[in-house]
C-alpha positions as CSV (number, residue, x, y, z in Angstrom):
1,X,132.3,176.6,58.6
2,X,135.1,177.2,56.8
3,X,137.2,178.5,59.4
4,X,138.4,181.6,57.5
5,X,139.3,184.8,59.8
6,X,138.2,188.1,59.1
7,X,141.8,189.3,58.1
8,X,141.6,186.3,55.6
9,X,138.4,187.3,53.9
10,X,139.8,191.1,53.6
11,X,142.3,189.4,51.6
12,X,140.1,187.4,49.5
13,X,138.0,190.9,49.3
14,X,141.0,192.7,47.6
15,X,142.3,190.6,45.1
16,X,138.2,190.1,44.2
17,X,138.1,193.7,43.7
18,X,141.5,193.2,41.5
19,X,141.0,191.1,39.6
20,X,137.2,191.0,39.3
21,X,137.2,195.3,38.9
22,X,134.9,197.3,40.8
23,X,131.9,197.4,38.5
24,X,131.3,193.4,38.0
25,X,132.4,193.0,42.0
26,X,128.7,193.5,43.0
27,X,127.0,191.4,40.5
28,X,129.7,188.8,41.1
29,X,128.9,188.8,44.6
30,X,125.4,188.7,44.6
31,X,125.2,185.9,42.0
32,X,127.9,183.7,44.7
33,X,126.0,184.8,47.5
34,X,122.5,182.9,45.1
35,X,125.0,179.9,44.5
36,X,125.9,179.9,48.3
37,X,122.3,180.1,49.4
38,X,121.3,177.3,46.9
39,X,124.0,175.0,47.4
40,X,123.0,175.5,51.4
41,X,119.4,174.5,50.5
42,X,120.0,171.7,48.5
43,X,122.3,170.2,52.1
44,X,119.4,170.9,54.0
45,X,117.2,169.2,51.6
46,X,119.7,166.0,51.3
47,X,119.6,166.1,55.5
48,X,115.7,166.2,55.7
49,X,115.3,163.4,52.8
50,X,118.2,161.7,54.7
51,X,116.6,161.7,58.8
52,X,113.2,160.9,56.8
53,X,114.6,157.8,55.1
54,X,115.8,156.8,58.6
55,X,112.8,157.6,60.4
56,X,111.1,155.3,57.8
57,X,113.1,152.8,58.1
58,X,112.8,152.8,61.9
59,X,109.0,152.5,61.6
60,X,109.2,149.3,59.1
61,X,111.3,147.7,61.4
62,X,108.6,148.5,64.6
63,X,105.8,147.1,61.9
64,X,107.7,143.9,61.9
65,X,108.5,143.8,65.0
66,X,104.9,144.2,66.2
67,X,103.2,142.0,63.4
68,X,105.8,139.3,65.3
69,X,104.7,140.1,68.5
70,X,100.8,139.6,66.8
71,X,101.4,136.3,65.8
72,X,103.2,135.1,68.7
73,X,100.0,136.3,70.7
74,X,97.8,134.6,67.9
75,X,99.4,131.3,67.7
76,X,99.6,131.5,71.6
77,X,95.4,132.1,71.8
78,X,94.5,130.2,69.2
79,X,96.6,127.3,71.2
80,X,94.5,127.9,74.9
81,X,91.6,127.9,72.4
82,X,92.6,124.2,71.3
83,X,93.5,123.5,74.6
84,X,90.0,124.4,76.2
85,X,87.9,123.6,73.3
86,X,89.5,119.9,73.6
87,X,89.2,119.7,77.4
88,X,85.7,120.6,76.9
89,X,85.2,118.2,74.4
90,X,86.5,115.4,77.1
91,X,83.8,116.8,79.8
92,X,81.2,116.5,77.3
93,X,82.1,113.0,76.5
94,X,82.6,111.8,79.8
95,X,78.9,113.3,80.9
96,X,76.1,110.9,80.1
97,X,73.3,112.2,77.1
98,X,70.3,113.7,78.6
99,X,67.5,112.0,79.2
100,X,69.1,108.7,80.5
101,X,68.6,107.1,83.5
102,X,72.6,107.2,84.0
103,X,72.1,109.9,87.3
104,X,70.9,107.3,89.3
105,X,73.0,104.5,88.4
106,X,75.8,106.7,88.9
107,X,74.9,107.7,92.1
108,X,74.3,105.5,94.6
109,X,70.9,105.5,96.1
110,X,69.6,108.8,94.4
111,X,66.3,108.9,92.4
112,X,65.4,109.5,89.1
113,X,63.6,112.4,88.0
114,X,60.1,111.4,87.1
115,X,59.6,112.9,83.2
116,X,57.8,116.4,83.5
117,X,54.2,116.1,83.4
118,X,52.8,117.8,79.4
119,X,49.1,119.5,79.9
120,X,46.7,118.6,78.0
């Protein structure tokens, strides 16, 4: 991490026990080693809190994007809905009421239905 060799941190480990003095040293260095393991906790922390915050933001934007890709599909529905509802609309206009004589006038030489017999 820090690129330090071992001949390096012998050094370090001498002048420690210099100027430090042999009875502290181990105190010392369990207290840095707490410090070390904290402050290494504390990164991790920051990097979990960091990918989270990215994940998140990934997921909004694939909300949005979908709830775009919803209302395109809606509007696009609701317009074949129009579209048939209104076509239908003509057919129905176009078709004579029921219960006219228009069948036989509009076709040639056919005959009308006689009206359904009601019992008695």
């Amino acid at each position: 991490m820090f690129d330090i060799g071992f001949s390096e941190l012998m050094v370090i480990a001498v002048v420690a026990l210099i100027v430090i003095g042999p009875e502290k040293l181990p105190k010392v260095a369990r207290t840095v080693g707490h410090l070390f393991g904290r402050m290494q906790r504390y990164v991790n922390d920051v990097k979990s809190d960091i990918s989270r915050e990215m994940a998140l933001d990934d997921l909004r934007k694939l909300q949005s994007s979908m709830q775009d890709t919803v209302r395109s599909v809606e509007q696009s529905v609701n317009e074949e809905v129009r579209s048939a509802e209104s076509e239908m609309n003509k057919i129905a206009a176009d078709v004579p009421a029921a219960g006219t004589d228009a069948p036989s006038a509009a076709v040639p030489g056919a005959v009308a239905a006689p009206d359904p017999v009601k019992p008695a």
